[in-house]
N, C-alpha and C positions, 0 to 999 in steps of 0.2 A: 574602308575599301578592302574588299578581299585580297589576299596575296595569291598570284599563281608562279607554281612548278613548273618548268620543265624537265622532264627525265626521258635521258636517249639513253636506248638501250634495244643492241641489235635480238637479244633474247625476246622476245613473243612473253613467251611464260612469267617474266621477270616483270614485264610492261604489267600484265594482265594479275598479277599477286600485289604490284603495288597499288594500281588503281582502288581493286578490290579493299586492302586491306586501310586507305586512305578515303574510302566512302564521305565518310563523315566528320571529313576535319573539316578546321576553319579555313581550308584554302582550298583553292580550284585545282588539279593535277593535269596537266596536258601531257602527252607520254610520242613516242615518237620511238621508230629502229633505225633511222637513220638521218645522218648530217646536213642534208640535203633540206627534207624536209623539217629540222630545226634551225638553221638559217632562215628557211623560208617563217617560221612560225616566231622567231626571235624579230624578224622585219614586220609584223605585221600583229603582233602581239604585246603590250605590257609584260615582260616578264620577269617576277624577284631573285627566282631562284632557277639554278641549272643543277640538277642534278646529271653525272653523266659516268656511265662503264669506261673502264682502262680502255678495253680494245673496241673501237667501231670498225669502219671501213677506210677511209685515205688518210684517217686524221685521228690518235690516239685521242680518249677522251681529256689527258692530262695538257697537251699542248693545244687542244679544242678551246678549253678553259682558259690558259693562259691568253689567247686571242681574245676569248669574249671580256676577257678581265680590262683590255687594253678599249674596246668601244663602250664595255659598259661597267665601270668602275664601281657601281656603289652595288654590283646584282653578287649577290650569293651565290658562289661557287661548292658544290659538293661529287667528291671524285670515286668511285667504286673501283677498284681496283679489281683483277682480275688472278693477276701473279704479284703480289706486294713484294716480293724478293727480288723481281725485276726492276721495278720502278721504283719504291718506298720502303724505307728501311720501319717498316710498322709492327708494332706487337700487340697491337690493339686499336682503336680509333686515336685518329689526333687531328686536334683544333688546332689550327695557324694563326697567325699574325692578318688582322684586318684588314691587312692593306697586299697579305699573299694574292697569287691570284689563283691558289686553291683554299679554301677555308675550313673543311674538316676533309678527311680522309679516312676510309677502311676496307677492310680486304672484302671478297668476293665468294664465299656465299656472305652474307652479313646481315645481324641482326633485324630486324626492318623497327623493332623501339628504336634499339639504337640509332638509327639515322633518324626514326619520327621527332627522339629528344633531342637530336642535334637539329631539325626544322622549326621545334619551337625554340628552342634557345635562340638558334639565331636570329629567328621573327621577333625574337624580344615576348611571347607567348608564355602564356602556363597551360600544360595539361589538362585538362577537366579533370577535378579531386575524383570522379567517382572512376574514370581510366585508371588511378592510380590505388584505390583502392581493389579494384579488380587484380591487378597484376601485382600485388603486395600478397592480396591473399594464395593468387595462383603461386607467388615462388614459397609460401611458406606451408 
């Protein structure tokens, strides 16, 4: 069975480079700007994973998460932070404790590998060899 995404993110541009850039992975990507309507799409949708920005509109993405953590315990949580200085003492991405109810974390512009490796890590997933030999040759 496919796994899907969600990722709220009141950014247009941010929605539209992940989508893009997520074409052709082994999961679905549903994307959303606001809380409202991923509430709505969280009731009415299977969904594995939350990806979500620091700042939305009534409800920080960090304590958005912590709510979904509490109806829906076993869904991967992933937080983009906006101002890390604010909210997370980060110098880099950080993976939590299983049972957080954030599960990786990183600041705000942010890799989009880096979050893709943290999507297969956490789906239990490997890369496609040939992804990897593309971006082996690109950094060398």
């Amino acid at each position: 069975m496919q796994k899907t995404i969600l990722v709220i993110a009141p950014d247009s541009e941010y929605l539209s480079q992940i989508t893009a850039y997520w074409h052709d992975r082994p999961w679905r990507t549903i994307t959303t700007p606001t809380l409202e309507e991923a509430i709505d799409i969280l009731n009415d949708t299977e969904v594995d994973m939350i990806i979500a920005t620091e700042k939305l509109s009534w409800l920080s993405g960090s304590e958005f998460l912590r709510l979904t953590h509490q109806r829906y315990p076993k869904m991967f949580r992933i937080l983009i932070a906006d101002d890390p200085s604010s909210t997370w003492d980060m110098r880099g991405p950080t993976y939590f404790h299983a049972e957080s109810p954030i599960h990786f974390a990183t600041s705000h512009p942010c890799d989009s590998e880096c979050v893709t490796q943290a999507v297969y890590d956490m789906f239990g997933m490997e890369e496609p060899k040939f992804r990897r030999k593309i971006l082996l040759r690109a950094l060398t």
